[in-house]
C-alpha positions as CSV (number, residue, x, y, z in Angstrom):
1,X,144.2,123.5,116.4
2,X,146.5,126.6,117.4
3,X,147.0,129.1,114.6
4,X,150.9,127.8,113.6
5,X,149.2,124.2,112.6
6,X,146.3,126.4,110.7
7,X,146.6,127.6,107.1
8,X,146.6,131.4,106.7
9,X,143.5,131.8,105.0
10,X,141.9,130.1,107.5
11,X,142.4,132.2,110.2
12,X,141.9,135.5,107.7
13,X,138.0,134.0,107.2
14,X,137.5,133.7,110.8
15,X,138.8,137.1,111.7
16,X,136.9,138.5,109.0
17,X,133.8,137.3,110.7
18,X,135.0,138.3,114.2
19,X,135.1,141.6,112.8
20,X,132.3,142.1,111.9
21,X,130.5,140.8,114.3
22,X,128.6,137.3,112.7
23,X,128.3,134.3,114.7
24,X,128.4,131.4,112.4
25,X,124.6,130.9,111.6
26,X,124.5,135.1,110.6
27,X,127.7,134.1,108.5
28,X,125.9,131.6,106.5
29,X,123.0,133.8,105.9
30,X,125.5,136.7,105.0
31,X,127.3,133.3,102.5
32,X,123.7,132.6,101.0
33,X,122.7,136.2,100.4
34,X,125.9,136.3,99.0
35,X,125.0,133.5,96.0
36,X,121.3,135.2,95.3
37,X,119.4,133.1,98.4
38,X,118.0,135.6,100.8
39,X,115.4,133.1,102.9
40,X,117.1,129.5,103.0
41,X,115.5,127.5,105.7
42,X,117.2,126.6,108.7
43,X,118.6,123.3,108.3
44,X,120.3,124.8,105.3
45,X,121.7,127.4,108.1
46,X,123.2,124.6,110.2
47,X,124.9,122.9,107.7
48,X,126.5,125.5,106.3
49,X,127.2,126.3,109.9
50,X,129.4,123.6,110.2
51,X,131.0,123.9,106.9
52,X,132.0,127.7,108.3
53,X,133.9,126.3,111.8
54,X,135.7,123.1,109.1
55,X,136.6,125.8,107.4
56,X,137.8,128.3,110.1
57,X,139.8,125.2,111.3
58,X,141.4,124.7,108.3
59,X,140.3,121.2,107.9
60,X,138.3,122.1,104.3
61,X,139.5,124.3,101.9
62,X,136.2,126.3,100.9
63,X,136.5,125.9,97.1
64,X,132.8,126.2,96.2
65,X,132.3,129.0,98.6
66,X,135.6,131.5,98.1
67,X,133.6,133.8,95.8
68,X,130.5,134.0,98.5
69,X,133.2,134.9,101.1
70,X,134.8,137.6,98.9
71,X,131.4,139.1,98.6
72,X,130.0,138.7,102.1
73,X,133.4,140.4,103.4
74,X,133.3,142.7,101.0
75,X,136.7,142.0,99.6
76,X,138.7,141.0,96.8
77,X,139.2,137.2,96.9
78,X,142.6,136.7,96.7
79,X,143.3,139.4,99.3
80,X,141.0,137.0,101.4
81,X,142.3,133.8,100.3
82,X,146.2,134.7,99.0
83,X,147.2,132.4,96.7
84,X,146.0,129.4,97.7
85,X,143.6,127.6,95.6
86,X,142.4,123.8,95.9
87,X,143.2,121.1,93.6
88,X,139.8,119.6,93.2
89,X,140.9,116.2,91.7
90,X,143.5,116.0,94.3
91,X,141.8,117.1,97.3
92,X,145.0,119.2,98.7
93,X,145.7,122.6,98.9
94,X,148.6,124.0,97.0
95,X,149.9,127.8,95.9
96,X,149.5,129.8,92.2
97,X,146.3,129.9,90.2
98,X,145.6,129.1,86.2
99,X,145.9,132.4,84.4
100,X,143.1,130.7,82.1
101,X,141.0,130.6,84.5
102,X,139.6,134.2,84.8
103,X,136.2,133.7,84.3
104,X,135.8,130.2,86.7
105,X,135.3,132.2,89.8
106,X,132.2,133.6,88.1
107,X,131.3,130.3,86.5
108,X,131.5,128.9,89.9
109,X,129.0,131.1,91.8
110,X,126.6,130.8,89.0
111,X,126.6,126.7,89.6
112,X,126.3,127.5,93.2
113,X,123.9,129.8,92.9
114,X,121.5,127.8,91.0
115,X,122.2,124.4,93.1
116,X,121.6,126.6,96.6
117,X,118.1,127.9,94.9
118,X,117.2,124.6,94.2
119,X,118.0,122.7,97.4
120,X,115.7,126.2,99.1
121,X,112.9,125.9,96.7
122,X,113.9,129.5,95.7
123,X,113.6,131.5,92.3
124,X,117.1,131.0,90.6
125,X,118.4,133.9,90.3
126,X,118.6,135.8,87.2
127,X,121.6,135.7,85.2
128,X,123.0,132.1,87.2
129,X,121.8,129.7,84.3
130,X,123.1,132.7,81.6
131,X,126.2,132.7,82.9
132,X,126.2,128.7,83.2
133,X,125.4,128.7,79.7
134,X,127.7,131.6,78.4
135,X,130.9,129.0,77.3
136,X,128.6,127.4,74.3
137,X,127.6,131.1,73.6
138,X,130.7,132.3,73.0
139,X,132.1,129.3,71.1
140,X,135.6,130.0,69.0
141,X,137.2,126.2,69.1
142,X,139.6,124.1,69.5
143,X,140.7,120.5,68.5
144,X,139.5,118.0,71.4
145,X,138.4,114.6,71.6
146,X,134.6,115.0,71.9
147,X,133.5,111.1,71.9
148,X,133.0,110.8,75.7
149,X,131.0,113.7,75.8
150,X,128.4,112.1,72.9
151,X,128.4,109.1,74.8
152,X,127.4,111.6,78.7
153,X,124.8,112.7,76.2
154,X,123.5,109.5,75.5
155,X,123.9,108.1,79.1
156,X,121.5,111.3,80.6
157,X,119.1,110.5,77.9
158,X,118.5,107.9,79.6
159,X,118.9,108.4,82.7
160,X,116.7,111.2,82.7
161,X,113.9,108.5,82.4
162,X,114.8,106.8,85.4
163,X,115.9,109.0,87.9
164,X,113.9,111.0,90.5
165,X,112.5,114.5,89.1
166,X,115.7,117.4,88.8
167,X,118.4,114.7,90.0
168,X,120.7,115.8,87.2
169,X,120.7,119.0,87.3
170,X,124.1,119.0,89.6
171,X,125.6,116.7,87.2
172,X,123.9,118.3,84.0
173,X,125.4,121.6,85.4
174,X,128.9,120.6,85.6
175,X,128.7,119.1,82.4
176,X,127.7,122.1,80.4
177,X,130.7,124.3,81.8
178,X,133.2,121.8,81.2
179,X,132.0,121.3,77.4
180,X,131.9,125.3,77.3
181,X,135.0,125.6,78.4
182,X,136.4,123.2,75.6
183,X,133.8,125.8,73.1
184,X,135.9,128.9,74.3
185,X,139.1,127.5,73.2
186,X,140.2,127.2,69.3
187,X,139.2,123.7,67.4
188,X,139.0,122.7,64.0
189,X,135.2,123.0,62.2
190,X,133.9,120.0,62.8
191,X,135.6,119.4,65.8
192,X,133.4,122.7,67.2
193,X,130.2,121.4,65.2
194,X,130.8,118.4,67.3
195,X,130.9,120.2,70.6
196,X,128.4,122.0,69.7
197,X,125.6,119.1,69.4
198,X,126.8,117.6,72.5
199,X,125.9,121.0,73.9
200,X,122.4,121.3,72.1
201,X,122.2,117.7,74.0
202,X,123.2,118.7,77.4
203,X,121.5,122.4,77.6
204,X,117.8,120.3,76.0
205,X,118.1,117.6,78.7
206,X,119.0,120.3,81.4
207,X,115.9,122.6,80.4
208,X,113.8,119.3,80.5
209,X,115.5,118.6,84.7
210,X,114.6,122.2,85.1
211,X,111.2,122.2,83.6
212,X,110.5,118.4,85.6
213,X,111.5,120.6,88.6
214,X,109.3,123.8,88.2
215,X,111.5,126.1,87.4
216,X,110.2,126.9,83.8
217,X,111.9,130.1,83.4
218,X,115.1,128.4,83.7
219,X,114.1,125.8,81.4
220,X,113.0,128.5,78.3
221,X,116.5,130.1,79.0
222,X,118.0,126.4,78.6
223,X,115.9,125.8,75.5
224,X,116.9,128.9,74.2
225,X,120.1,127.9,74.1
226,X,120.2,124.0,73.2
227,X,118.3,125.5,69.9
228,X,120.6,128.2,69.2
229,X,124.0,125.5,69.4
230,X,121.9,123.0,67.5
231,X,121.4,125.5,64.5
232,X,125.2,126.4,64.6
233,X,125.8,122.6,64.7
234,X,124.0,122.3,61.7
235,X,122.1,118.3,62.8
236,X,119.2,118.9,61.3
237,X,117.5,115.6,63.8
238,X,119.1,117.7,66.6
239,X,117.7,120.8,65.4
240,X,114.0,119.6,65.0
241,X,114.4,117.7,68.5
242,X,115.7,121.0,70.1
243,X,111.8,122.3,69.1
244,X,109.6,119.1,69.0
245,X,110.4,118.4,72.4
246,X,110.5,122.0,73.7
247,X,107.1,122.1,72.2
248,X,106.1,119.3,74.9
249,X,107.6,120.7,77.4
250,X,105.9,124.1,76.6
251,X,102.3,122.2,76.5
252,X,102.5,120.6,79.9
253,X,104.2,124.1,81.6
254,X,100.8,126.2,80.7
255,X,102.9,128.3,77.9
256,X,100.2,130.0,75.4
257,X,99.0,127.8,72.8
258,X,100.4,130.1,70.1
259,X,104.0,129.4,72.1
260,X,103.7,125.4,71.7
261,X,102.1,125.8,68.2
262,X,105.1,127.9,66.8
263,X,107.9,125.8,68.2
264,X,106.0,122.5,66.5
265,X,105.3,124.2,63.5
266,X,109.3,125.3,63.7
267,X,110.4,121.1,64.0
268,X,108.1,120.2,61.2
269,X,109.2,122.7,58.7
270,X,112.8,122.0,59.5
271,X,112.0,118.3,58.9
272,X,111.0,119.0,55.5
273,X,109.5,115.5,55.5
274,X,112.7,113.5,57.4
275,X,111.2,111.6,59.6
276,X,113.4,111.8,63.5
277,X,112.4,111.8,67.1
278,X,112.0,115.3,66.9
279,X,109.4,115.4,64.1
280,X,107.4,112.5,66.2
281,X,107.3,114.8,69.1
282,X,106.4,117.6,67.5
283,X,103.3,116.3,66.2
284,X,102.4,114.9,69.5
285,X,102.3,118.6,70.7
286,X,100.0,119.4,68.1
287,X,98.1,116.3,69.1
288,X,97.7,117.7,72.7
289,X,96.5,120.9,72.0
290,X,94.0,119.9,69.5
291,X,92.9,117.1,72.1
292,X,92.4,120.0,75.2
293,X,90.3,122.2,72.2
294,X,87.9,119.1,71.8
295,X,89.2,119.1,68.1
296,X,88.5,115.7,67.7
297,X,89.2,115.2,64.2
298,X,92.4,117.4,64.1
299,X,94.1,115.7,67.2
300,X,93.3,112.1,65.9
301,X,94.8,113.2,62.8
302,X,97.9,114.4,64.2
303,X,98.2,110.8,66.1
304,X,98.3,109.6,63.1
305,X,101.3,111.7,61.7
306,X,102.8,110.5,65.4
307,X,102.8,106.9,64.2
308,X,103.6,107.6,60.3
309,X,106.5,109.6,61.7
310,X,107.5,106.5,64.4
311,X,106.7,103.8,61.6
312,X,109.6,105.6,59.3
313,X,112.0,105.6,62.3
314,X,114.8,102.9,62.6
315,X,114.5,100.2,65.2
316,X,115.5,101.9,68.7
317,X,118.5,100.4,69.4
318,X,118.8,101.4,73.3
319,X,116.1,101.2,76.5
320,X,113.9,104.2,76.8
321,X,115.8,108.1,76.2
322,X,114.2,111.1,75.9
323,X,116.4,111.6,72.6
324,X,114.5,109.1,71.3
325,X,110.7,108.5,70.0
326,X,109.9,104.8,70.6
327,X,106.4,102.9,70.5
328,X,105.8,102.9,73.6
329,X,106.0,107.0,73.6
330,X,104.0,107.2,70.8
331,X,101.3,105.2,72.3
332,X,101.5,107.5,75.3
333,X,100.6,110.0,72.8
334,X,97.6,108.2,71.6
335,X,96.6,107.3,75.0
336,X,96.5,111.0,76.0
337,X,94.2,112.2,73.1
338,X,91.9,108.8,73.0
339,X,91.4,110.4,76.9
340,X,90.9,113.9,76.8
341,X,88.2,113.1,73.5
342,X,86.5,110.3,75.7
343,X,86.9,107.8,73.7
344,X,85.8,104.1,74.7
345,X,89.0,102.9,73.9
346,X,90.8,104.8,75.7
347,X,91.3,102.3,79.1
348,X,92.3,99.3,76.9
349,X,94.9,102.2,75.0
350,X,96.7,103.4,78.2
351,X,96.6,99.2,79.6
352,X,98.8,98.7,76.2
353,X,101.1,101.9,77.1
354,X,101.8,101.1,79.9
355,X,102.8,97.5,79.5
356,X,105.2,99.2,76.6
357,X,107.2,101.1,79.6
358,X,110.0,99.1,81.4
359,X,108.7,99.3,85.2
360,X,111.9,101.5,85.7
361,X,110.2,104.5,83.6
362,X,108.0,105.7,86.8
363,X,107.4,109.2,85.3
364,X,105.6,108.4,82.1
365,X,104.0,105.4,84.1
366,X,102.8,107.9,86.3
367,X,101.2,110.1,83.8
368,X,99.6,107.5,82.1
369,X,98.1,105.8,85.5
370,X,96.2,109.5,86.2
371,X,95.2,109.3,82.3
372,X,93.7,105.9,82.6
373,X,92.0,107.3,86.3
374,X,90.2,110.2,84.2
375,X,89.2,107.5,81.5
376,X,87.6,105.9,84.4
377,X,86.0,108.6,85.9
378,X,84.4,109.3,82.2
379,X,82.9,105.4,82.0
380,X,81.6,106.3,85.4
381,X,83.9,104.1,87.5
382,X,84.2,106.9,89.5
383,X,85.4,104.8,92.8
384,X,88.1,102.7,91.1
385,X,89.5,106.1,88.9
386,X,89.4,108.1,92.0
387,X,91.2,105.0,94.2
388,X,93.9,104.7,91.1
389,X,94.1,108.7,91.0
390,X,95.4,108.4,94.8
391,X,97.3,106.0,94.8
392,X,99.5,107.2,92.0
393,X,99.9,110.6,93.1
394,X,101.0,108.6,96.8
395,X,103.4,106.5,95.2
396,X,106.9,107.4,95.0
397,X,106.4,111.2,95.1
398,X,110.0,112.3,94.2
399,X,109.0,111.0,90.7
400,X,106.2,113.6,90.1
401,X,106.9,115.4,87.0
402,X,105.4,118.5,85.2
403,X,101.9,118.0,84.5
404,X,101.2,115.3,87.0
405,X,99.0,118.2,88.5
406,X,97.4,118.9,85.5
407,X,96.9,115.5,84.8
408,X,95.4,114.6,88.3
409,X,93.0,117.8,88.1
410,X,91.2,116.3,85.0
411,X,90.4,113.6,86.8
412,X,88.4,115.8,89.5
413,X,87.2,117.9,86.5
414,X,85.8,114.8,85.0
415,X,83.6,113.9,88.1
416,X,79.9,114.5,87.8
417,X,78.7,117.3,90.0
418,X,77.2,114.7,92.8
419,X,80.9,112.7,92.9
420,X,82.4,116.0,93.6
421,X,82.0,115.5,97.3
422,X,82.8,111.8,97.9
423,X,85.8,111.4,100.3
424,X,88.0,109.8,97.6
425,X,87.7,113.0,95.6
426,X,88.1,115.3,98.8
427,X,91.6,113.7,99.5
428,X,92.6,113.7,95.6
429,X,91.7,117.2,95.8
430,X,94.3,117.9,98.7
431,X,96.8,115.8,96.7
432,X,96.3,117.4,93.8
433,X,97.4,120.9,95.6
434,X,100.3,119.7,97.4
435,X,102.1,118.8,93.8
């Protein structure tokens, strides 16, 4: 393609470069360090590689990666670019820019930035998920149609369940900056209290994507903030779920007990007796914690407020959604404390979990497979636990979740000192690290 037939800001990117120097693979480390990723690997390189000569040829317009060109260059982005701009929806290229859409450059970045740090395995850098996040924090309102936004809500819920660990986060991302952008514009009160649950929603199931994924400093940021726009919503269910399940989440991340205890006792008080999904998870937290203390008495009693609070709930009326709190949740509860206590039921109560679960619920299947592999191990089955241990961790990998590795460890913890060195327990052991 000769340089009449290319647009302008094609050929200003690739003279930029020439400039300075780059081939293309020192470009798209220059583009990564750029968006907070100093050491992607180096497939990640050669893709971006070719996304730098498409671009250079004027064959994509680089919409997701204008700002990380301004900065690699050093210069100001529309000096780099002019006045073209792309027309996602459209897919063409055409001239003049929204004068509303100051801050969407910025917004942009941060997406990519956290996106690019997960695809690396990198830290996300600080400030991305902030500045993600920063629409529902600044809400002021404005008059929209919020229904297909309760109903995206509803849909991750469940697809959270079914889908490989951190596969919304992309989508989860997107989401979050759209709604924040309808929370920075002027709507009526309870348009905005609206909005602001379906944020609450988004920002919980994002934190619990992140947390899935590993990156639990992320995910406290994203709790942070799906309890903040809950409280401003004023749903009290919403605001007791926003802790009850953080609570969770904080147990099986390694967060100090005092940490898990205070966001459950947080959900229960704003309960005041209502029982909700929330309340049912917040007592399974306590449950946990009492469980891994050897409190017997305390953590069957709290499996007991599980089911009063499940009992008082009304009949699900969708599959399996992490907004929810449905039997066969509640018996995953139960099946984790009648484990960790030793109790002699607790095979027969993870069998019954589990045939509770769809088949399409692999992470909670999962857990409760390693659960029922320690219960096992404690009857001194110690072949057939260790066999089951393997073999879940092997299966479908992509569906490991947070605490699988905790989960799989109690089962080695659980051997008795001669077991320790049987070949099952050797490979389980290398497993085990590798989550």
């Amino acid at each position: 393609m000769t340089d009449q037939h290319r647009p302008q800001w094609a050929i200003r990117i690739e003279a930029e470069r020439h400039a300075r120097g780059w081939g293309t693979f020192k470009a798209a480390r220059r583009l990564y360090a750029a968006v907070g990723i100093d050491d992607p690997d180096l497939s990640q390189i050669k893709n971006l590689s070719r996304q730098i000569n498409r671009h250079e040829k004027g064959l994509v317009y680089p919409a997701d990666w204008g700002s990380a060109y301004a900065t690699a260059f050093g210069m100001e982005e529309n000096a780099l670019f002019g006045e073209e701009s792309t027309d996602l929806s459209a897919g063409t290229v055409h001239h003049g820019s929204d004068p509303d859409d100051g801050g969407e450059d910025v917004k942009r970045r941060a997406a990519l930035q956290l996106l690019a740090a997960l695809g690396a395995g990198t830290v996300i850098p600080p400030g991305a998920l902030e500045e993600i996040l920063s629409g529902i924090e600044h809400a002021t309102g404005e008059n929209v149609d919020v229904d297909e936004w309760e109903r995206a809500v509803h849909e991750y819920g469940q697809q959270v369940v079914v889908q490989p660990t951190g596969a919304l986060v992309g989508d989860l991302t997107a989401d979050i900056i759209a709604v924040g952008r309808q929370l920075d514009r002027k709507c009526a009160p309870y348009e905005q209290a609206r909005l602001l649950r379906v944020s609450a929603g988004l920002s919980g199931l994002l934190a619990i994507e992140l947390g899935d994924a590993g990156e639990d400093r992320a995910a406290r940021v994203a709790w942070s903030t799906a309890r903040r726009a809950a409280d401003a919503s004023g749903d009290r269910g919403l605001r007791v779920w926003t802790r009850g399940r953080a609570a969770q989440d904080a147990f099986w991340s390694g967060r100090p007990p005092e940490i898990v205890a205070e966001l459950a006792d947080q959900a229960i008080a704003i309960a005041n007796g209502a029982s909700s999904p929330g309340l049912a998870r917040a007592h399974a937290a306590h449950a946990y914690m009492a469980a891994d203390q050897r409190d017997n008495v305390r953590a069957l009693a709290s499996v007991t407020q599980v089911k009063e609070a499940v009992e008082r709930l009304p009949e699900p009326t969708s599959s399996q959604t992490v907004l929810d709190f449905q039997e066969s949740q509640m018996r995953w509860a139960e099946s984790y404390v009648l484990t960790r206590i030793g109790d002699p039921q607790a095979v027969a109560t993870v069998d019954r979990a589990i045939a509770a679960y769809p088949s399409s619920s692999v992470v909670p299947i999962k857990g409760l497979s390693l659960m029922r592999a320690e219960a096992l191990v404690r009857t001194r089955e110690i072949d057939s636990g260790l066999q089951q241990a393997i073999a879940t961790i092997q299966d479908r990998p992509d569906f490991v979740a947070k605490g699988s590795d905790t989960l799989a460890r109690r089962v080695l913890a659980a051997l008795p000192e001669k077991a320790r060195g049987l070949p099952g327990a050797r490979e389980l052991r290398v497993l085990t690290s590798a989550i």
